[in-house]
C-alpha positions as a printed Julia matrix, in Angstrom:
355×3 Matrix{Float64}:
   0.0     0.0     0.0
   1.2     3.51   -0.83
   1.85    5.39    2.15
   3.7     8.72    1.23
   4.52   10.56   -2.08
   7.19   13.17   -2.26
   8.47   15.54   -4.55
  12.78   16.83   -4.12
  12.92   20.1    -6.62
  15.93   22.0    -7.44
  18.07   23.71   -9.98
  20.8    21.07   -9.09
  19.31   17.95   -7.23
  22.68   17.6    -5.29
  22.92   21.05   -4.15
  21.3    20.29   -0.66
  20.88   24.06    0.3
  19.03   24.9    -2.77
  16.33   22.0    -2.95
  12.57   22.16   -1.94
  10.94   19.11   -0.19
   7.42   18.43   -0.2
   5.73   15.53    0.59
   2.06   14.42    1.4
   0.14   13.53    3.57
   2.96   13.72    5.9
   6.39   15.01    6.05
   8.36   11.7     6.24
  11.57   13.64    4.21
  12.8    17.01    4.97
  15.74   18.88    4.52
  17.79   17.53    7.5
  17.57   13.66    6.58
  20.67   14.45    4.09
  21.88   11.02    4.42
  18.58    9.67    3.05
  17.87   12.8     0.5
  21.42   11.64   -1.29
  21.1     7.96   -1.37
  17.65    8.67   -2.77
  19.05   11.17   -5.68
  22.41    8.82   -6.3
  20.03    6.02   -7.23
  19.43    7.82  -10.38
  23.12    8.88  -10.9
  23.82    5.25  -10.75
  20.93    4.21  -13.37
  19.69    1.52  -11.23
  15.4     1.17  -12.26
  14.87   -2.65  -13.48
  14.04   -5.21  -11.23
  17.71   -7.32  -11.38
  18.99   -3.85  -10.45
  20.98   -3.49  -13.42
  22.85   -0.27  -14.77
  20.74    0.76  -17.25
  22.58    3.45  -20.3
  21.9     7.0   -20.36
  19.2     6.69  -23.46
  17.05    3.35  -22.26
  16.51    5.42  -18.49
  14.45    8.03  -20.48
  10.3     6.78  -20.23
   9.34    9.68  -22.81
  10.2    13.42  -23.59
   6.46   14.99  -23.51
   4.93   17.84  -25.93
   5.98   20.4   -22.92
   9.41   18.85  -23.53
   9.32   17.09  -19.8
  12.29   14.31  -20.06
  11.02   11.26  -17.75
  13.09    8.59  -16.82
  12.06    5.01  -15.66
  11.24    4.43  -12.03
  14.13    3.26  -10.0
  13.7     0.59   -6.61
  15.29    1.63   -3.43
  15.01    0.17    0.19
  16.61    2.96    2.49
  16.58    3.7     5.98
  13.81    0.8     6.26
  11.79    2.72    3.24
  10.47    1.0     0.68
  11.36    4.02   -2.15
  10.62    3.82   -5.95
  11.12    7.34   -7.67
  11.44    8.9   -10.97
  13.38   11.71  -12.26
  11.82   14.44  -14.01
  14.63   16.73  -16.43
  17.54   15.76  -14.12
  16.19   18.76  -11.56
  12.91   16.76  -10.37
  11.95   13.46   -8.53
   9.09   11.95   -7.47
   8.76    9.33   -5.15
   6.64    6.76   -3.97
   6.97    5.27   -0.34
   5.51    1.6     0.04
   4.51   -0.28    2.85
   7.94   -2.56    3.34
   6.5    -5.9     1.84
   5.4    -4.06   -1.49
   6.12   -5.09   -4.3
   7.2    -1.41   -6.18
   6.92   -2.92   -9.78
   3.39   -3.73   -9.29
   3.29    0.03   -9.52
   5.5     1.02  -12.78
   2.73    1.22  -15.34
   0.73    3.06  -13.49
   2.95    5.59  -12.02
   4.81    5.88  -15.39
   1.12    6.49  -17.45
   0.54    9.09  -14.27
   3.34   10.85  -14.94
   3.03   11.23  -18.38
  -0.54   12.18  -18.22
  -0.17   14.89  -16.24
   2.67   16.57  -17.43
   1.39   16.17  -20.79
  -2.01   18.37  -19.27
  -1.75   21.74  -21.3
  -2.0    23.1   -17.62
   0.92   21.57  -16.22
   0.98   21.34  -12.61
   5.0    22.16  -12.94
   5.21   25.5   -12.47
   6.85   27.58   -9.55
   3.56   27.67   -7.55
   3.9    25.33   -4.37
  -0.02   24.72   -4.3
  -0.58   23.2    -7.82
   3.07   21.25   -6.71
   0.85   20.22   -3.8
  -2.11   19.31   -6.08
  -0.08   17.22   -8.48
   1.09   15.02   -5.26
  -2.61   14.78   -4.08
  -3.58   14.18   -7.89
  -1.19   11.05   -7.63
  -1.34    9.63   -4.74
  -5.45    9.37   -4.46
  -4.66    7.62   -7.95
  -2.09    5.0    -7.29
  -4.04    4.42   -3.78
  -7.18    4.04   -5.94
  -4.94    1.27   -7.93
  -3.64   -0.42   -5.0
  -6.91   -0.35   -3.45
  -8.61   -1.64   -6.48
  -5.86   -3.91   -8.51
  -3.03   -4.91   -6.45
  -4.1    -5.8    -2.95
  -6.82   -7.86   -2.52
  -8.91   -6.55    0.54
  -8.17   -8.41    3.37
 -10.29  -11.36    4.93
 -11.18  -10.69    7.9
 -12.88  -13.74    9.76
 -14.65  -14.87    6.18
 -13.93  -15.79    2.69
 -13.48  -12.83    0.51
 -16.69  -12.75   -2.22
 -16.75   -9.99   -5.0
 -20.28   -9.42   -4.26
 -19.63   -8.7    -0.98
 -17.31   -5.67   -0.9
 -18.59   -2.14   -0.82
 -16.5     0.88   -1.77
 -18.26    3.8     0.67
 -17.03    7.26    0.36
 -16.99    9.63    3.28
 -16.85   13.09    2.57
 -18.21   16.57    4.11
 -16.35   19.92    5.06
 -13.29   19.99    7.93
 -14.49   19.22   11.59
 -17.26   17.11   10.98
 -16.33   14.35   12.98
 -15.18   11.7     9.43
 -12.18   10.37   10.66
 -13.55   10.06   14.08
 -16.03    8.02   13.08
 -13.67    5.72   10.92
 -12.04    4.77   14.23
 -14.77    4.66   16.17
 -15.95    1.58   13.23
 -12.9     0.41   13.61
 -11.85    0.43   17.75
 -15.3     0.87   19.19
 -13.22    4.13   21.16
 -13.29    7.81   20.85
 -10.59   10.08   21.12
 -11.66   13.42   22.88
  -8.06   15.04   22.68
  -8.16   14.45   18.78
  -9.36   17.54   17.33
  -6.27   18.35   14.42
  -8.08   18.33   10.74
  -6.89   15.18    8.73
  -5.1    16.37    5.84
  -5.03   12.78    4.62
  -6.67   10.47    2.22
  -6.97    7.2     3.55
  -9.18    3.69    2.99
  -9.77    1.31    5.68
 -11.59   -2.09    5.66
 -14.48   -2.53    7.84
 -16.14   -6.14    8.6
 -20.08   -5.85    9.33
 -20.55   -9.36   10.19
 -21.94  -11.22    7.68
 -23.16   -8.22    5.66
 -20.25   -7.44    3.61
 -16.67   -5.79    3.91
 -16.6    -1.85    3.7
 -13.47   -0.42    1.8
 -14.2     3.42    3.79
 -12.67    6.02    1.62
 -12.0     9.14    3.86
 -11.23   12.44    2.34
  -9.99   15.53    4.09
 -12.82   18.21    3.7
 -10.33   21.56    4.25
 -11.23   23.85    1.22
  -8.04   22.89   -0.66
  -8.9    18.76   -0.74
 -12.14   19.31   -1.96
 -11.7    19.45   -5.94
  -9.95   15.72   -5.46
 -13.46   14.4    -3.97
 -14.82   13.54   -7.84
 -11.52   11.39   -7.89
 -12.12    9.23   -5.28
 -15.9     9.06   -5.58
 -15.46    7.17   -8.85
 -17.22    3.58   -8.81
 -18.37    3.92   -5.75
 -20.89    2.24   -4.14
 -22.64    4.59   -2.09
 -21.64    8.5    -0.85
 -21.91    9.34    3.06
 -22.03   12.56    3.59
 -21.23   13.9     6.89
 -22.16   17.43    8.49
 -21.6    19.12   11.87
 -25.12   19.84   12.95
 -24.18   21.54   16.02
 -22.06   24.53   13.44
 -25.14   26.61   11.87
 -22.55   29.05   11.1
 -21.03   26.33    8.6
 -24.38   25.16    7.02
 -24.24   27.11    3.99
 -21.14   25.9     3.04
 -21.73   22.02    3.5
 -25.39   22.68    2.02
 -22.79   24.3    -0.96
 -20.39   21.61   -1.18
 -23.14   18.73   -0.89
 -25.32   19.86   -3.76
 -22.11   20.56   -5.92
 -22.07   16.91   -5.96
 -25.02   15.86   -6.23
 -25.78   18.05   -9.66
 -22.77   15.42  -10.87
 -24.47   13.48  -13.85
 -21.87   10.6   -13.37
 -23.16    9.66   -9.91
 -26.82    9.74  -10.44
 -28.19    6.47   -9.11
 -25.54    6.08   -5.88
 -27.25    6.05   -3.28
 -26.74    8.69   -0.17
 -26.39    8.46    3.42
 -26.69   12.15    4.55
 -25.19   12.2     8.64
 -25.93   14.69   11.22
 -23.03   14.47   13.76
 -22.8    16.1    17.27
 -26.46   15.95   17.52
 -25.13   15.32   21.56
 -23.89   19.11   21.55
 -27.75   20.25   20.68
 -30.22   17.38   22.95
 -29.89   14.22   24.47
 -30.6    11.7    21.55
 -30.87    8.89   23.89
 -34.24   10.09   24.69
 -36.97    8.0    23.04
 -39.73   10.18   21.63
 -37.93   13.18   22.05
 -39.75   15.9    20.07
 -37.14   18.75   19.86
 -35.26   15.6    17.97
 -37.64   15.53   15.43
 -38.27   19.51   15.39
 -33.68   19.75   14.41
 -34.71   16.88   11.65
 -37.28   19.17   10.12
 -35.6    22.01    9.7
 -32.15   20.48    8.69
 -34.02   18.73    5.72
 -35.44   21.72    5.31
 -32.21   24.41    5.21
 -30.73   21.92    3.22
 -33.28   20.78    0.72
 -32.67   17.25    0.79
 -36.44   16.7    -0.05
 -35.19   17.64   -3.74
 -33.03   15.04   -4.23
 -33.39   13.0    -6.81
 -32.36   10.06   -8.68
 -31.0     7.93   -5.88
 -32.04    6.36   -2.87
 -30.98    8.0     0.38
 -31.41    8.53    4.28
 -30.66   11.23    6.33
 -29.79   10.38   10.18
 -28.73   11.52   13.29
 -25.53   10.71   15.15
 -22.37   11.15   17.64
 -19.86   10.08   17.39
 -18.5    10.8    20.6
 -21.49    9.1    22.45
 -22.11    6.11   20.45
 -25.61    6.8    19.45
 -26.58    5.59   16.13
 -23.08    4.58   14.99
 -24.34    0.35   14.64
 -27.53    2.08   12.88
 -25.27    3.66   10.32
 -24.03    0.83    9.26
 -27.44   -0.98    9.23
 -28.59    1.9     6.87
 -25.58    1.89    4.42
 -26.91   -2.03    4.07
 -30.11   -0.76    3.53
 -29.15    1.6     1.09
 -27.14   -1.29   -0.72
 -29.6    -3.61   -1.11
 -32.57   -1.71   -1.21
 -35.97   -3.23   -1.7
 -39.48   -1.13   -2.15
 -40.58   -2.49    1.13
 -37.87   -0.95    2.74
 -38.26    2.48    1.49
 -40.07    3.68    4.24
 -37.47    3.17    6.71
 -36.35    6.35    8.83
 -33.89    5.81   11.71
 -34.98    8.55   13.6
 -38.18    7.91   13.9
């Protein structure tokens, strides 16, 4: 699994004091790890990129020279300082790397990293340019899609306490603005625990597996939802099996702009039909949900469909529901209504958890 791209840029890749660093989603290289920075960049002075680790001449290293006259050359292997490293270099002044999980096989990668590369710096808008953010976007840009192709092609999702069946596995993506609670409620899935002291925005992409008994295994794609992340969310809602959307209900101040971000998704053509599972976190900041019957539950339902519009959606099944994730309360219903939503049936269409 891909854990880390990074990106060394510099007039001269050797001249230490003059190169730029980035990396994402977190800063596993920087400037001080010189030892590592120059075993990374002599791996290309030494032409090392097939798999017998063989010195390869100065014209077969070169993948392609694109129409913005971008010389690429083939990915090279490297296990350093316990990383698992393949990189490429880009006109002898750029590289990008990929950081495996130790096990990984890097040249399950190559034809996808090498068709990544030479899409996008064949894009008449070039993300190589002196800006740092659309250097930042081009590492998103590739690491959602060689995740996406590990996710999907190499690794087979694990089997956890069953057989693995096809028919069973559900891609869910989790999206909504910053400080809604996603990432919380990932772990809480996951560990049954919430951490109170964990209030930093995730400004990382990640999947993880969860087992619902004998209902199926959910591949949970969480996105950051800071501003910045939020043109990569059509990436990594592609083929997905159903969308959960996740707002803070407690944070009126923020409604217009999740009510703005939702609905920019939904008018997508290319996901008409998937269903929706609309969540209203923190509901434990506004009443006690615990309550049976409580009506002031019911009165926040109203006018949150209401603010919101959800009763013009159309074209897809979908549920809107309460939760906390701090609390507890209606995190085993969730899951019962993305199963719902999954294998939905006419006689279930009535169904409303919060009622």
């Amino acid at each position: 699994m891909l854990h880390n791209i990074f990106l060394f840029k510099g007039k001269k890749l050797q001249d230490l004091e003059d190169l730029n660093i980035y990396c994402y989603p977190e800063e596993i290289i920087n400037v001080n790890n010189k030892l590592l920075v120059n075993n990374i960049i002599k791996g290309h002075d030494k032409g090392i990129s097939d798999e017998d680790n063989k010195p390869l001449s100065s014209t077969s290293t070169i993948l392609c020279k694109n129409s913005n006259h971008y010389t690429i050359d083939k990915p090279v292997a490297q296990y350093i300082n316990d990383l698992n490293i393949y990189t490429s270099c880009i006109d002898e002044s750029i590289i990008i790397g990929l950081i495996f999980d130790t096990d990984d096989n890097p040249y399950d990668y190559k034809d996808i990293f090498e068709e990544l590369l030479t899409e996008l710096l064949n894009d008449s808008s070039s993300y190589f340019t002196e800006d740092d953010i659309e250097i930042d976007n081009f590492l998103i840009s590739m690491f959602i899609d060689i995740r996406r192709f590990g996710d999907e092609v190499v690794e087979k999702p694990p089997e956890i306490d069953y057989h693995f069946q096809r028919d069973s596995f559900f891609k869910v993506f989790l999206f909504g603005i910053d400080e809604t609670g996603k990432s919380s409620f990932v772990r809480r899935l996951q560990t049954g625990e919430f951490n109170d002291n964990y209030f930093t925005p995730t400004r990382k992409f990640d999947i993880q597996y969860i087992q619902a008994e004998d209902k199926g295994l959910l591949a949970v794609w969480d996105m950051p939802g800071q501003e910045f992340f939020r043109s990569k969310w059509l990436k990594g809602l592609q083929d997905s099996n159903i969308i959960v959307y996740m707002l803070d209900i407690a944070n009126q101040r923020r409604f217009e702009e999740s009510k703005k971000e939702l609905w920019k998704i939904l008018n997508k053509h290319e996901l008409n039909g998937t269903p929706l599972l609309i969540m209203g976190n923190k509901i434990d900041l506004i009443v006690q949900p615990h309550e049976k019957d409580n009506p002031q539950l019911q009165n926040i339902k109203e006018e949150v469909v209401s603010y919101f519009e959800f009763e013009k959606i159309k074209n897809r099944r979908w549920q809107f529901i309460f939760t906390s994730v701090k609390t507890n309360f209606n995190i085993e219903a969730t899951v019962q209504t993305i199963f719902d939503l999954l294998t939905y049936s006419p006689e279930s269409e009535a169904l409303d958890v919060n009622n």
